[in-house]
N, C-alpha and C positions, 0 to 999 in steps of 0.2 A: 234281745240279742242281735249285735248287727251281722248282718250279711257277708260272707264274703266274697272274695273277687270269683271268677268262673274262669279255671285255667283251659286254655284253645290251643294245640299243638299244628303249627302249620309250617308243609313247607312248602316254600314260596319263589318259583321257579321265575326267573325274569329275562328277558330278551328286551333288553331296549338298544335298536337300532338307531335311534338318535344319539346316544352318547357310547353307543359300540360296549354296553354292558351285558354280559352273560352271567347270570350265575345263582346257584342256587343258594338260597338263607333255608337255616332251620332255626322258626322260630317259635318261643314260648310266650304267648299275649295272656294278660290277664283282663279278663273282661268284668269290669266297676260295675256292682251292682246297678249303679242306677244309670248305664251303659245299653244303647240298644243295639242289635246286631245288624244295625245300616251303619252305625259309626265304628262299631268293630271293624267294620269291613272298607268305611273309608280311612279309617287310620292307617289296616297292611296294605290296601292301594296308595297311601302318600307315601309309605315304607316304600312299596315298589318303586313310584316314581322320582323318588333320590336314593335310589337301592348305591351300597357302598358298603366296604369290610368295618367300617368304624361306626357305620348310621346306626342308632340304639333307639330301640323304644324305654318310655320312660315311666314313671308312676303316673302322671296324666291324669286324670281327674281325681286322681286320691293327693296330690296337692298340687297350691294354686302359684306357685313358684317355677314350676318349670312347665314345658312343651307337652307334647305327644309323643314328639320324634327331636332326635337331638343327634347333632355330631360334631364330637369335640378333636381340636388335635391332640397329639401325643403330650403336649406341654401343658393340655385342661383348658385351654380358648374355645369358647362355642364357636365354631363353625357355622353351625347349620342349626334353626331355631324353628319345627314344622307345628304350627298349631293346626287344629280343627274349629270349624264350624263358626260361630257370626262373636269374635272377641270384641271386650269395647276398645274403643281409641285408646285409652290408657295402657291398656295392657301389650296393646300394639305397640305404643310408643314405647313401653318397659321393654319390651320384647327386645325392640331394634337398638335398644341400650347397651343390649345386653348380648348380641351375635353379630359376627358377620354381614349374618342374612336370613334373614324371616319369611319364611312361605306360611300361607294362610289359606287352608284350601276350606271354603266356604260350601255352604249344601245346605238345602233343606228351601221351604216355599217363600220363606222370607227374608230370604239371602240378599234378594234385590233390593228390596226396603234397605236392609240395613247397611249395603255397598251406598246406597243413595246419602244416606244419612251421614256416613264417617270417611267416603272418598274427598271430600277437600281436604280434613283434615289429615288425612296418610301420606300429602302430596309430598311432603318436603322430607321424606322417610327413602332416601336411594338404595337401602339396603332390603324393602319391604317388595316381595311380591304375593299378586293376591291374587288365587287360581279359584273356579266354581266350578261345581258339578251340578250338573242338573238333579232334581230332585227326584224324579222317573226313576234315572238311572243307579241311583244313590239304595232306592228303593229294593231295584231288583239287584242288586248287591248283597243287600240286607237278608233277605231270600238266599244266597250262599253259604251262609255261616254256618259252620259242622264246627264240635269240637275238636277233631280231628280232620285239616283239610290240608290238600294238595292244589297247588293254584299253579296257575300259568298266568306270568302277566306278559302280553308283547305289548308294545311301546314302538308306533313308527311313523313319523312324520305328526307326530303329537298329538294322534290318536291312541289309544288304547285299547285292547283288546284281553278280558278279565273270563279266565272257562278253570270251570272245576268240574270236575266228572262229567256230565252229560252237559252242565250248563253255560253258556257264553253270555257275557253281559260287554257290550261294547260302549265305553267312555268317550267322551269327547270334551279333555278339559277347556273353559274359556278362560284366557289371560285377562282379568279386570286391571293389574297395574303390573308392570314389568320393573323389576329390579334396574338400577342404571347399571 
């Protein structure tokens, strides 16, 4: 019998003073069996960090067709196309076919190997940005996940500051390729 998803009730309070955003989301994540709670937890910080009344989380690893994170406009254009973790070129290229604009927020120990491997070829991709987390910090994220959680995320001068109840995990994302 397979498994299924692990529903996570969070609400997820944001202050990003870089783009003058307040505001609180109440959100329903379902967390994929074969999900761990460091990428739970970087997916509602990539939520946070393009937080928006339209930004949706999506099916995400229950299929291989769309994002993690997606915002479309009112007329059904992807907007905004938020993957996790080390995709291959291909899917990146689909990806940028296929939105606006593609963030790729990478993590985990092997992130640098694999930026090494598939940065030439992302170059010619203006609508591709590719953001990393360190993997310390990714970690002690991971360490936050309640099924029921309240977050605070601040956002300023693109730094990050991640506290749930007693605990603060402080982000520091690095821009590996900048959108044109």
């Amino acid at each position: 019998m397979a498994q299924k998803a692990t529903i996570y009730k969070v609400e997820l309070s944001v202050s990003d003073m870089d783009r003058h955003y307040y505001e609180t989301h109440k959100l329903t994540v379902a967390k994929h069996p074969s999900e761990t709670d460091e990428r739970l937890m970087v997916r509602i910080l990539a939520f946070a960090l393009n937080a928006d009344e339209t930004l949706e989380m999506t099916k995400g690893l229950s299929v291989d067709d769309e994002p993690d994170i997606w915002q479309k406009s009112l007329s059904g254009e992807l907007e905004l196309w938020v993957a996790l973790g080390l995709p291959s070129e291909k899917i990146i290229r689909q990806s940028c076919g296929k939105a606006d604009k593609v963030i790729v927020y990478s993590y985990g120990r092997t992130a640098g190997s694999w930026w090494d491997k598939i940065k030439n070829g992302t170059a010619r991709f203006d609508n591709l940005q590719i953001m990393n987390f360190s993997g310390s910090t990714t970690s002690e994220l991971g360490t936050m996940a309640n099924r029921t959680m309240k977050l605070q995320v601040n956002i300023q001068d693109g730094e990050v500051m991640v506290s749930a109840d007693d605990s603060i995990v402080y982000v520091t994302p690095v821009k590996w390729k900048d959108a044109a």
